[in-house]
Structure formats: C-alpha cells, structure tokens
C-alpha positions in Angstrom: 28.5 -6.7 62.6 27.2 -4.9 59.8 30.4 -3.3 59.3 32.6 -6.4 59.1 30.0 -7.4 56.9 30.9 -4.7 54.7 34.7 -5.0 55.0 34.5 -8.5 53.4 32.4 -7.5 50.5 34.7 -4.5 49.5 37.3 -7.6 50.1 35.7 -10.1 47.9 35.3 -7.2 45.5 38.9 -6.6 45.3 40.0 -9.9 45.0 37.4 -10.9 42.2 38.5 -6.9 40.6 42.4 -8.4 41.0 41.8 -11.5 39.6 39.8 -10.2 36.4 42.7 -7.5 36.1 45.5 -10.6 36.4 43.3 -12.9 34.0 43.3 -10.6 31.2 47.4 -9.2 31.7 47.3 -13.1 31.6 45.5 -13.5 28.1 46.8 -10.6 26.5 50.4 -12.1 27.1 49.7 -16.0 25.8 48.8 -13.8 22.8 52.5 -12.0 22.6 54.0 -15.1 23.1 52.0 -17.1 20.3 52.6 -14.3 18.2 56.2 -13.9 18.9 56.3 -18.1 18.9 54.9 -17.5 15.3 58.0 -14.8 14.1 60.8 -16.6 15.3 61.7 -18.9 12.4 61.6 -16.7 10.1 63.8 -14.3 12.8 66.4 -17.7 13.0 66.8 -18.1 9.4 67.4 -14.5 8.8 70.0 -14.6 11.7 71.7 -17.6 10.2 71.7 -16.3 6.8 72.7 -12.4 8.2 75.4 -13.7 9.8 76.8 -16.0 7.1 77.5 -12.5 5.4 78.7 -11.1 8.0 81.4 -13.5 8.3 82.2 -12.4 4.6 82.1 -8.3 5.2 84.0 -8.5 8.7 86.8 -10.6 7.4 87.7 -7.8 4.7 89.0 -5.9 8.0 90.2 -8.6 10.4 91.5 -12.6 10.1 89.1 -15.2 9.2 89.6 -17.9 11.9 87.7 -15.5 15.0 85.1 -14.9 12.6 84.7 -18.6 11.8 84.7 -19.2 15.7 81.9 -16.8 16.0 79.9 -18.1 13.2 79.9 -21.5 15.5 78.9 -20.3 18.8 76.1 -18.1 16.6 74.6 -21.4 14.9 74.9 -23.2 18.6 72.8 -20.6 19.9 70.4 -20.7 17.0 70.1 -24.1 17.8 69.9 -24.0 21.0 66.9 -21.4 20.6 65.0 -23.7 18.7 65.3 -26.6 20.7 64.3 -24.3 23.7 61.2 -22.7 21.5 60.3 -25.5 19.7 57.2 -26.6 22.9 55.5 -23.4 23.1 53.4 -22.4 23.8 53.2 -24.7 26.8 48.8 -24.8 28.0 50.3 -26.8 31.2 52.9 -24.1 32.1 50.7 -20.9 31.8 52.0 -17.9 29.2 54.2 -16.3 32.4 56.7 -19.1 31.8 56.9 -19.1 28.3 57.0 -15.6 28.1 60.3 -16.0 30.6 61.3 -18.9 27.9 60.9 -16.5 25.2 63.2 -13.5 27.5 65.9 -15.8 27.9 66.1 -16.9 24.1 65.9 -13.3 23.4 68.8 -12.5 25.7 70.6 -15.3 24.3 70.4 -14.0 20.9 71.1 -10.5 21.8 74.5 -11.9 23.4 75.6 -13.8 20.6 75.4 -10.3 17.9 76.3 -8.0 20.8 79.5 -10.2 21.1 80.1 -9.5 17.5 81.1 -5.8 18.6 83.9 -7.3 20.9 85.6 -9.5 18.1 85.6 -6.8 16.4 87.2 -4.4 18.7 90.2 -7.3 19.7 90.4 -9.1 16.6 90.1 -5.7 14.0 92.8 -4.0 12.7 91.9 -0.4 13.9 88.6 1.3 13.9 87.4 -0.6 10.2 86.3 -3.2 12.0 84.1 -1.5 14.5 82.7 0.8 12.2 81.6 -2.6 10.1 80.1 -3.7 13.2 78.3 -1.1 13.9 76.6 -1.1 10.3 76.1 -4.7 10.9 74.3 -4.7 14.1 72.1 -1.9 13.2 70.7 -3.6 10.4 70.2 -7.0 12.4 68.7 -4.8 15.1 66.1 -2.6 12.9 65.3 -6.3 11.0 63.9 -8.3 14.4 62.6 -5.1 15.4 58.7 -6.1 13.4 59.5 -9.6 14.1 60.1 -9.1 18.2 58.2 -5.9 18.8 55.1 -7.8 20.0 57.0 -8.5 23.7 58.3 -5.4 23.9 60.5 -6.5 27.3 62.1 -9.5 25.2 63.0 -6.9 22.1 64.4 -4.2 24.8 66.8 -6.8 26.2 67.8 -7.9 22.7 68.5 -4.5 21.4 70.3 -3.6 24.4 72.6 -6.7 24.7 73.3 -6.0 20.7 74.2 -2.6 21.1 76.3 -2.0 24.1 78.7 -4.1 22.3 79.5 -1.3 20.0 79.2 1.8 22.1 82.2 -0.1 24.5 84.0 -1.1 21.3 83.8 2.9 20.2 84.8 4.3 23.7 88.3 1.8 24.0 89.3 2.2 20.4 88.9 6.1 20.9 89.9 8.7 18.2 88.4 11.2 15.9 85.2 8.9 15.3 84.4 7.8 18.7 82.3 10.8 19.9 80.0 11.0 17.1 80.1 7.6 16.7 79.0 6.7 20.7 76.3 9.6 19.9 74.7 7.9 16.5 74.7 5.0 18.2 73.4 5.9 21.4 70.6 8.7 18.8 69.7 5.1 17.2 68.5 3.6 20.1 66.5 5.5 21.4 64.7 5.8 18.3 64.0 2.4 17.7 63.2 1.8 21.5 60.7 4.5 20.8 59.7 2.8 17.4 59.5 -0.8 19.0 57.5 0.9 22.1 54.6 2.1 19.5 54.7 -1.4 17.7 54.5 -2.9 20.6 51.4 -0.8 22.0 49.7 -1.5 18.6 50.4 -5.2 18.5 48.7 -5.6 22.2 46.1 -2.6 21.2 45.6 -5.0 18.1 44.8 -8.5 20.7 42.8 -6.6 23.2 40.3 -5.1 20.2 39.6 -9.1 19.2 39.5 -10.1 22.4 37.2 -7.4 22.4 34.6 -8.1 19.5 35.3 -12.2 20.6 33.2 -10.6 24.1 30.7 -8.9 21.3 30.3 -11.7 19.3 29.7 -13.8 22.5 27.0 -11.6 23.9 25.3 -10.4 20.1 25.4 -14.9 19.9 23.7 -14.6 23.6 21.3 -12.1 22.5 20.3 -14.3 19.2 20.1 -16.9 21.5 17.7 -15.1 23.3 15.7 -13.7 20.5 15.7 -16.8 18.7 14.1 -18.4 22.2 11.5 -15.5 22.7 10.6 -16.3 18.9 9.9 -19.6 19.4 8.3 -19.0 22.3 5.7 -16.4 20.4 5.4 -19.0 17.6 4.3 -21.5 20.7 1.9 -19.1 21.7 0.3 -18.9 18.6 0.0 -22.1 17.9 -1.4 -22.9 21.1 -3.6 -19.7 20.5 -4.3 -21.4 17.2 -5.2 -25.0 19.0 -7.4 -22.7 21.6 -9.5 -21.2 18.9 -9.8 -24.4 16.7 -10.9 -26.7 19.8 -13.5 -23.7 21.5 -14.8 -23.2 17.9 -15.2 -26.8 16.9 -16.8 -27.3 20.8 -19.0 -24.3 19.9 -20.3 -24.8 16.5 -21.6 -28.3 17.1 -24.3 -27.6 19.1 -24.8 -24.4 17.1 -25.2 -26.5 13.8 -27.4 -28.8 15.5 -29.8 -26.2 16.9 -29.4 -24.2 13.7 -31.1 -27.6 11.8 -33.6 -28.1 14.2 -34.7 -24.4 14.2 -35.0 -24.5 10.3 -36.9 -27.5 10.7 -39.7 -26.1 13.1 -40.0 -23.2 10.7 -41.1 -25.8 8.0 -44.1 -26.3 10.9 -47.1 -25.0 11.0 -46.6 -22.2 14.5 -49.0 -19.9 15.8 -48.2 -16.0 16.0 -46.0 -16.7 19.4 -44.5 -19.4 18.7 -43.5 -18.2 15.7 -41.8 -14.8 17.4 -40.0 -17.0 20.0 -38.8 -19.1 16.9 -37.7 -15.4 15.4 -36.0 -14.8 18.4 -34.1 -17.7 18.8 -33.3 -17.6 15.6 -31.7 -14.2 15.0 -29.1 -15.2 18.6 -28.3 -17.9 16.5 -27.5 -15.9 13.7 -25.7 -13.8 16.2 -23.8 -16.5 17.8 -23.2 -17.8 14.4 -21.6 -14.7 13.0 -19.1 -14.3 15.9 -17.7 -17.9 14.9 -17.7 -17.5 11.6 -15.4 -14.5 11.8 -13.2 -16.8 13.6 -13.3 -19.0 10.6 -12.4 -16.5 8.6 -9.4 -15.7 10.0 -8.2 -19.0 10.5 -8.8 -20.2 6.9 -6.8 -17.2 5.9 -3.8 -18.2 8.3 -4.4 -21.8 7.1 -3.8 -20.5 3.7 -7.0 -22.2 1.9 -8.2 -19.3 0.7 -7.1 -18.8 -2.7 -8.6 -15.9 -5.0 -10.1 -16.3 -8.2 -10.3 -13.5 -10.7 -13.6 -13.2 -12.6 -15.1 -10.7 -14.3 -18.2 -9.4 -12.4 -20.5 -5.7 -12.3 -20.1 -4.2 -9.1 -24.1 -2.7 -8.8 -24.9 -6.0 -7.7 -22.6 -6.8 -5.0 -23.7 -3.1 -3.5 -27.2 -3.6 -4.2 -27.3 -7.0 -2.4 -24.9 -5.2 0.4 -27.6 -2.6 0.9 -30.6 -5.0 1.2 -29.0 -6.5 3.9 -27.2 -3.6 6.1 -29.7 -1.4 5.0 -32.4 -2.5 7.5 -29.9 -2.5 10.4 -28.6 1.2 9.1 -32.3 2.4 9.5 -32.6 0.5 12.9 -29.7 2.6 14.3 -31.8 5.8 13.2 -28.5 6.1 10.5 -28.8 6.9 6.2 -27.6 4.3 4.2 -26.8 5.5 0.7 -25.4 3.8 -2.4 -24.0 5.9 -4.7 -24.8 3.9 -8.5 -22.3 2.7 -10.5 -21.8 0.9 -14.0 -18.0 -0.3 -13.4 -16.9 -3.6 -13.4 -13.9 -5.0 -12.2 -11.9 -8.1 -12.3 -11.6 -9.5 -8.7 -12.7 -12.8 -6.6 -16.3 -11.6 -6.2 -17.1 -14.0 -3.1 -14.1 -12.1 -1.4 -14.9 -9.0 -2.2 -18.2 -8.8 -1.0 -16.5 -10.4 2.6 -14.3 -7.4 2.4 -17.1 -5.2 1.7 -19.3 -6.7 4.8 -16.7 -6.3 7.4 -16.5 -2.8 6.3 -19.9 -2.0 6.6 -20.0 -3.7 9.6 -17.2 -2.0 11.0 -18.7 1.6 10.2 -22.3 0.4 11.6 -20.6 -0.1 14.8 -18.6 3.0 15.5 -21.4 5.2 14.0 -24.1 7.2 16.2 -25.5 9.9 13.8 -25.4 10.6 10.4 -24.9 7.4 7.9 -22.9 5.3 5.7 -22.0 6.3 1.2 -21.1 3.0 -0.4 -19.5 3.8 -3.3 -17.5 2.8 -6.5 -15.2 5.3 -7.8 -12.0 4.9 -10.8 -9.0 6.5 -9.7 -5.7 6.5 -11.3 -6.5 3.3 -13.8 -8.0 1.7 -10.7 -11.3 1.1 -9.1 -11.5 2.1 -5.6 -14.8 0.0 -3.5 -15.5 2.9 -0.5 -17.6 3.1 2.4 -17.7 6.0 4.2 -19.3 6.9 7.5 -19.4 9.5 9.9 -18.2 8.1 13.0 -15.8 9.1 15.7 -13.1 8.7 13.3 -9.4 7.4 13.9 -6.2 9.5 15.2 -3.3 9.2 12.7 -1.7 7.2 15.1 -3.8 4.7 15.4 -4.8 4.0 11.7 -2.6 1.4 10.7 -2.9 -0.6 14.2 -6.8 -1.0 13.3 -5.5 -3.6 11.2 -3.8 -5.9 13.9 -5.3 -9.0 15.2 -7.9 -8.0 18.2 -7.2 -4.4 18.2 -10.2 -2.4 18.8 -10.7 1.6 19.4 -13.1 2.2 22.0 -13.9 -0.9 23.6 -11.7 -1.2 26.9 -14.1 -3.2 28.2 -13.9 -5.4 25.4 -17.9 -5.6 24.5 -18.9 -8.6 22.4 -21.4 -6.8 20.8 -18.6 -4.5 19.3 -17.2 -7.8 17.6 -13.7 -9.7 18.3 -12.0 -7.1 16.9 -10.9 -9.3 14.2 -13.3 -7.8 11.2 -10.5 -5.5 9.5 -7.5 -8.1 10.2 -9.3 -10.2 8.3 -9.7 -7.4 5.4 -6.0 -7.1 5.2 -5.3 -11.0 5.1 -8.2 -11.0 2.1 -6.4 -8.7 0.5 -3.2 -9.8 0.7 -4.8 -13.1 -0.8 -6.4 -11.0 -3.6 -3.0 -9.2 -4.5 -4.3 -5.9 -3.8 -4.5 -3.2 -0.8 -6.6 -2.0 1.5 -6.5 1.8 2.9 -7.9 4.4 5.6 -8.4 7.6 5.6 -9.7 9.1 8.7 -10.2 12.9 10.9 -10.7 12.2 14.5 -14.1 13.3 15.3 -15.6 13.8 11.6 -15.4 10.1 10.7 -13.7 7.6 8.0 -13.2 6.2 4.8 -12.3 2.6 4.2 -10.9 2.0 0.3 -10.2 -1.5 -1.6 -8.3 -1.3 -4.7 -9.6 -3.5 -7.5 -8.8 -3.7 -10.9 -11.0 -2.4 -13.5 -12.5 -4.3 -16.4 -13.5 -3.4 -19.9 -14.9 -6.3 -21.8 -18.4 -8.4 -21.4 -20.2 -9.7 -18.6 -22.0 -13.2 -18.3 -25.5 -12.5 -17.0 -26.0 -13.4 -13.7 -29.6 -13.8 -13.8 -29.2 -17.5 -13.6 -26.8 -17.5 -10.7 -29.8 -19.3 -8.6 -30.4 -21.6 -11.2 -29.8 -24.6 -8.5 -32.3 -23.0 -6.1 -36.0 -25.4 -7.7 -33.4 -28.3 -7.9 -35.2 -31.2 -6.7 -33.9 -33.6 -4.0 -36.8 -36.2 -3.4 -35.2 -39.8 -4.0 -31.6 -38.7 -3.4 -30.2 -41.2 -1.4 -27.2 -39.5 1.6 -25.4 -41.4 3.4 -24.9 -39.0 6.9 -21.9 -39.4 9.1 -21.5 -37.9 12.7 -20.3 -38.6 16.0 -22.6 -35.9 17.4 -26.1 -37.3 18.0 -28.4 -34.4 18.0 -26.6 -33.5 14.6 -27.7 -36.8 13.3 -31.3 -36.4 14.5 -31.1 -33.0 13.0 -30.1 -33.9 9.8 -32.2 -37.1 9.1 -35.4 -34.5 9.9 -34.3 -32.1 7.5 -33.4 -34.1 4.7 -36.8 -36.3 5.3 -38.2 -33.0 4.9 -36.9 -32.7 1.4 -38.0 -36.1 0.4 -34.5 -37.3 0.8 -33.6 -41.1 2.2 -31.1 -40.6 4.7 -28.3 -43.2 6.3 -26.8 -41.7 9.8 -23.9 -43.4 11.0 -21.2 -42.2 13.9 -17.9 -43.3 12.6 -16.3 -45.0 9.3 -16.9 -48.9 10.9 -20.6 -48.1 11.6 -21.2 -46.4 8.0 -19.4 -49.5 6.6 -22.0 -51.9 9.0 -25.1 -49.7 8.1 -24.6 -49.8 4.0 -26.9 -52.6 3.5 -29.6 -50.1 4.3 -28.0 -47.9 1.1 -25.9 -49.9 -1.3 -25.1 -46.9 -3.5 -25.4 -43.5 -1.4 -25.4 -40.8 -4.5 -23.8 -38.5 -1.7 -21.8 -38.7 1.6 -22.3 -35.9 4.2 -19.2 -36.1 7.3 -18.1 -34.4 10.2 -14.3 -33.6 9.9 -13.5 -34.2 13.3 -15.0 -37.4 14.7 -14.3 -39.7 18.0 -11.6 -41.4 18.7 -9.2 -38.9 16.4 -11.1 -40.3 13.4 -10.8 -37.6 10.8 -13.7 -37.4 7.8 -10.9 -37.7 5.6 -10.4 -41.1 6.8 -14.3 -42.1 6.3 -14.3 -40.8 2.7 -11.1 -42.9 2.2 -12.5 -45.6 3.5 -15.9 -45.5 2.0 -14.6 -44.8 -1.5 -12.2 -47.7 -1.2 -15.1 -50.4 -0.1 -17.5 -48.4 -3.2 -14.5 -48.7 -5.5 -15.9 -45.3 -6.9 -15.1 -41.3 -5.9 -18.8 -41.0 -4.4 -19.7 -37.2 -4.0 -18.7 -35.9 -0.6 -19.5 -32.6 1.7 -17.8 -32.2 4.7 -18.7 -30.1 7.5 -16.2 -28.8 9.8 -16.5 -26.4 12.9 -12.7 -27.1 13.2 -10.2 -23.7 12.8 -7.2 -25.5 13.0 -5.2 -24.2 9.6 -3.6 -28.2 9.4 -6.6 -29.1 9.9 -8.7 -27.0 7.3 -5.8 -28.2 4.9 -6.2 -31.3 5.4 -10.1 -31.5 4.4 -9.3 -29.6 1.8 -7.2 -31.7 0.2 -9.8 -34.3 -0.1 -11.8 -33.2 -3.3 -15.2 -32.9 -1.0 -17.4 -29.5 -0.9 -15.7 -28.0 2.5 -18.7 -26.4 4.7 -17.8 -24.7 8.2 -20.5 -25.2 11.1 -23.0 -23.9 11.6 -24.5 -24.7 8.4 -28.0 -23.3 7.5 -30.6 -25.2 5.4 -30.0 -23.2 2.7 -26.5 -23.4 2.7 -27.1 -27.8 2.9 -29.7 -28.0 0.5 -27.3 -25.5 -2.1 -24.0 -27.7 -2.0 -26.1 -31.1 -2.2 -27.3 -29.3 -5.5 -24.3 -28.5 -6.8 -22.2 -31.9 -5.8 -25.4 -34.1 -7.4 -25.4 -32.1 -10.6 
C-alpha cells in the first residue's frame, strides 16, 4: 500500500515537473512569435522593395516579361502573408499555432526568392544570370537573417528554401564556375545557419532573463508585501503598547494622586511620634509608586513629542549641588561616596532637561553600584562641556553599550526586579537628548565600572541670579476662588481639603454640565483645575471650552492628566492651560496656582 502510495506521488511529481517544463517552452515561444509578429513588416516592405530592384538587375541578363511574372506571384505572396499574419498573435489559439502560422509564411516566402534561382537558370542567357541570382539571394537572405533569427526553425526553412534554388541552378548550368560556386554557396550557409543559431540562442536567452527578473520582481513585490505587513503590524503593536501604558497609567495615577492629597493633608495635622512614622512610611511608597509612573510619563511625553527644549543660560554648580542633596543621602545609605567635583562653567542648555538627564544617570549608577561611589562632574572638552557621572559598578561589555539605550533593556535583571526600574531610565536620556540637539555617550570596562557623558554647550556671557527662583513660594492663596473639576470622587474630597487648608474657596464638580449647574456658588472662579480624561469620553479640553465660552473670558486653567497617550498629551497641550501629570504633590498644586494667578 505504502508503495503504490509512493508510485503515484513520483507520478504526480512528473506530471506537475512536465507540465511546468511544457508551460514555460510554451511562454518562451508566444515571446518568439510576438517578436517575430513585431519584424515582419518591416521584413515585407524590404522584400517588396528588394525585389522591385531585382526585377531591374536580372533583366540586364535575361527578358523582362518572366521577371515581370515573378514580381506578381512575389507581391501575391506578400500579400498573402499579411493577410495570414495580420491576427497574431491569436490568445484563443495558443503560441503552438501561431508559431505553425508563422512556419508556413516563412516557407512561403522562402519559395517565392528560392524560385528566383529557377527563372534564372531557364529564363538566363548562360551562367550571368545565375551568378546574379546568387548575389541577389544572399543579400535577401543575410537581410531577414536579424529580422527572423528569433524562430530559428521558421528562419532555417527560409534560408534553405532560398538557397537550394541556386546550388540546383549551379549544378545543371555546369562549367568552370560551378564547383566553386556550389562550394561558396554551400561555405555561406553554413555560416549564417551558425550565425542565425547564436542569434537565435540570444534572442530566447534574452526572454527567459525577463521572464526571469518578472519572477524576481514578483517575489522582491511579495517580500515588500510582507515587510510592509510585518511593519504595520509592529506599528499596531506599539500603539496598542502605547494605549496599554496610557490606560494602566491613567488607572494608576488616580488613586495615587488622590492618596498623595490626602497624605499631604494629614501631615498639616497635628500626629503623635507613630503616627507620624506610619505617615513617613506611607509616604515614601508613594513617592516610590509615584516615581515608577512618572518615568512612564516621561517617556511617553517624549514619543508624544511635547517636549520641546528651551535654551537658557544657567551655572551648572547649582543643578549638581541640588543633584547631591538629594542622591546624596541615598549614596550614603547604600554605604557608597558621593562626590561632586566643583565647577564654575556655565552652559547654554534647557536646564529643567538637563537636570532629568542628570537624575536618571545618577539613578542608573546608584542601582548597578555595590562598593565604591559616584564623581559628578563638569569638565570642557574640545569647545564643549561634557556633564559626567561616574561610578564604579559592574560596568558594561562593549557589546552591550549601545543596547543600554533601547526601550526596556536592562543588564542584570533576568528576573526583571521592579526595584531595578522599568528599564526605561537611559531611553528616556537618549530621547531628551535628541530633543535637546545634543548627544549622549558611554564609556564602560566590564568589571571596573562606567562613565555616562552629556554634551552641552558652553557659555560665556552673564548669568541672571537665581536667588529669586522661589520667589512664588510665600505667595498667598486665602480668598482665591477654584473652580475644581473631576469625575473621581476621592480626588474631589482631596482637593477641596487641601485647598480649604490654604484658605482657598473651592467649587468641585464631576463633568462640564455639573460645573455649568454649580457656578451660582462661584460666579467668577479666578482659576479652573480639570481632569483631562473625564466620564463618558469627556475630555478637560472640552470643559475649559465650554466654561470659557459661558464666562466669555480665557479664565486661568491647570489640567491634571495621569493620561500617557502621546494624542492625548497633545491634545491638552494645545489648550493654553498649565499641563500637570498625576500624581501631583501639594507643592507641585500650590506652585502652578501661583504662577497661573500671577
């Protein structure tokens, strides 16, 4: 069984091997004939005009009236050649019969010059007329031999019907040129048979090499098609990643935001010693669960694209002092030496995102180092300023120090450990960089530990003192009338207590209808704090549109958003409110209130 089996395979494999074989010999010849199709009117006109002259050089050697008759039956089987090539190529017929329509008006053709040689040898007056002949069909044979080489059966059976005529003509009239003249002749043929054989193999050489980069082009089309589907099917992904991170971190950071007010609201109350640690406690994984979101921020305001740099001229001592009173503390923690090495340069850079850059590379050394410590440092190099930290952690392999840089790559952490971070930290330095028009580089021995570099450029000129950069911080808010809108009700509870607690009157409402119902309690709000994302697919750009229209006035607006989506970050951008991202701290609220009511 299993061998009959087997028998029918190797036949079906035969058959389909045959009929590939017989479907190509089939394609290559519709080719030949559509080329051949192509050559013959120009090959007819030739023939009529060739033989019009030849009329006029044979008749120097023989009467006019057989030539005459011969011109005739020569134009009827033009004519006739036409007529009968005229269709072709013929889809219903298949190129096998056209090719056999093209043999026999080749044949034809051949017959009516070949016959040429005969009215020569009966009609001539001695060998003149033969030798003319001879000339004659040679040149009318070597002329179709470009035009008909392309079937090289068709041309064969031309040349042959064309010839003979003269080799029989030579042998009957006989004499001293006969033997060399059957030999020339018989020498020429050949060679041209030889010369239409290579013609011919380049002509079908010639089809099968398109047919060839046709099969190319088909599968390098089927491979776009292919790349061009696994492209859009990565850009899905992303976007869905994208959607994934902007709904967990929107779900997240709202009860985050709201436990973040109510926690800086109890520390305005008076606590004993324990409650005061638990309230430490819950604080700082708050702060913890905090950070890990905002890092997703990050990175989605930078795909978003909202993140635009700002060049201003700034002293870098500062950013590194502040940089070391807050790592610092954690450095000594970890038993590690943190050490700034002072510096009097200046540079002209987007401060805010250069201290970012700076914290995730702190960060990033604090976390892959066990002994030794951490040199923050500013250093000029080349015309430049170079911002380094180094540490003396495990260090990076060579191959692996430009992958550091990818989205959720992380060295070390196979079993992906939160507390290492989301591997996101130096991803997001590359983005900020890319923002700031600058670079970002490593250098790193496995084993002896790293140094991470940002490029800034220097400057040269003054400085604005920034001793009054907390000039907002004693701003008063007692009076200030905000108007509160959120669909999230401990969020509301949470921000009427801590703006009563800053002697602030406070409106909460839960969507654009019920802040429009609840403005008879506040006429004239001075400010408007929203959610971005509300119920119902109510966005806070719509409340502020809608508030400001019933107001008639651009009221001052903050809106807070624990969304990630880049349309969305876009899209609350674009409204001309102070943009906040969840969780928000006290400090942070009572700050952006100051500056929007200044």
């Amino acid at each position: 069984m299993h061998h009959h089996a087997l028998a029918r395979a190797v036949r079906n494999w035969r058959s389909a091997w045959r009929e590939a074989l017989r479907w190509e010999r089939d394609a290559v010849l519709a080719e030949q004939v559509l080329l051949l199709r192509r050559n013959f009117p120009v090959t007819l006109w030739a023939s009529l005009i060739t033989s019009v002259g030849t009329v006029w050089i044979m008749s120097l050697s023989m009467s006019m009236a057989p030539m005459l008759w011969w011109l005739a039956s020569h134009v009827t089987v033009v004519t006739l050649v036409y007529l009968t090539l005229r269709p072709l190529p013929r889809p219903d017929h298949g190129p096998r019969s056209d090719a056999r329509r093209l043999l026999a008006c080749m044949t034809g053709m051949g017959l009516t010059w070949g016959s040429l040689g005969g009215v020569a040898l009966w009609q001539g007056h001695g060998s003149d007329a033969v030798v003319y002949a001879i000339g004659i069909l040679s040149t009318v044979s070597a002329g179709a031999l470009g035009l008909g080489a392309p079937l090289l059966r068709g041309y064969m059976i031309y040349l042959t019907c064309t010839i003979s005529s003269v080799l029989v003509a030579l042998a009957v009239v006989g004499g001293p040129i006969a033997l060399p003249g059957c030999v020339m002749v018989a020498v020429y043929y050949l060679l041209t048979a030889l010369h239409a054989r290579n013609l011919a193999r380049a002509a079908r050489d010639s089809i099968e090499l398109r047919f060839d980069n046709e099969r190319l082009v088909t599968q390098l089309r089927a491979q776009t098609d292919r790349a061009v589907q696994a492209l859009a099917t990565a850009e899905q992904a992303n976007q869905d990643k994208s959607r994934f991170l902007a709904a967990a971190s929107h779900d997240l950071r709202q009860p985050l935001h709201a436990m973040g007010l109510f926690l800086d609201t109890l520390a305005r109350s008076p606590l004993t010693a324990q409650q005061a640690s638990v309230l430490g406690h819950a604080r700082t994984a708050s702060g913890a669960a905090s950070e890990m979101l905002t890092t997703l921020l990050d990175y989605s305001r930078l795909e978003a694209g909202v993140v635009q740099a700002h060049d201003a001229p700034f002293a870098v001592q500062p950013l590194l002092s502040a940089l070391e009173q807050e790592f610092g503390p954690q450095a000594d923690a970890a038993a590690l030496v943190y050490r700034t090495r002072e510096t009097t340069a200046a540079a002209l850079a987007d401060k805010a995102l250069v201290d970012l850059v700076m914290r995730n590379f702190i960060s990033n050394a604090l976390r892959y180092t066990r002994t030794g410590g951490l040199l923050i440092a500013c250093r000029a190099r080349s015309g430049r300023l170079a911002l380094e930290v180094w540490d003396t952690g495990c260090g990076i392999a060579p191959e692996h120090q430009q992958e550091v840089f990818k989205e959720f790559h992380q060295l070390g952490n196979p079993e992906r450990d939160r507390r290492k971070g989301l591997g996101l930290g130096l991803a997001i330095v590359q983005r900020l960089a890319q923002a700031m028009h600058t670079q970002v580089e490593v250098r790193s021995r496995l084993g002896r530990g790293s140094v991470f570099r940002l490029w800034l450029t220097p400057w040269r000129g003054a400085l604005v003192d920034e001793a009054v950069a907390s000039a907002h911080d004693g701003a008063s808010l007692v009076g200030r009338r905000v108007l509160v809108v959120d669909d999230d009700e401990p969020v509301r509870l949470g921000m009427q207590s801590l703006l009563a607690s800053w002697g602030c009157h406070c409106v909460c409402a839960e969507s654009a209808a019920d802040a429009l119902a609840r403005l008879h309690q506040m006429p004239q709000p001075d400010v408007v704090v929203t959610d971005f994302r509300l119920r119902h697919e109510e966005t806070g750009r719509q409340v502020l549109d809608t508030l400001r229209a019933h107001l008639q006035r651009s009221v001052p607006a903050i809106i807070m958003t624990g969304d990630t989506s880049p349309q969305r970050l876009r899209d609350a951008q674009s409204t001309g409110a102070l943009l906040l991202h969840k969780p928000v701290s006290a400090a942070q609220l009572r700050e952006a209130l100051v500056e929007v009511l200044q």
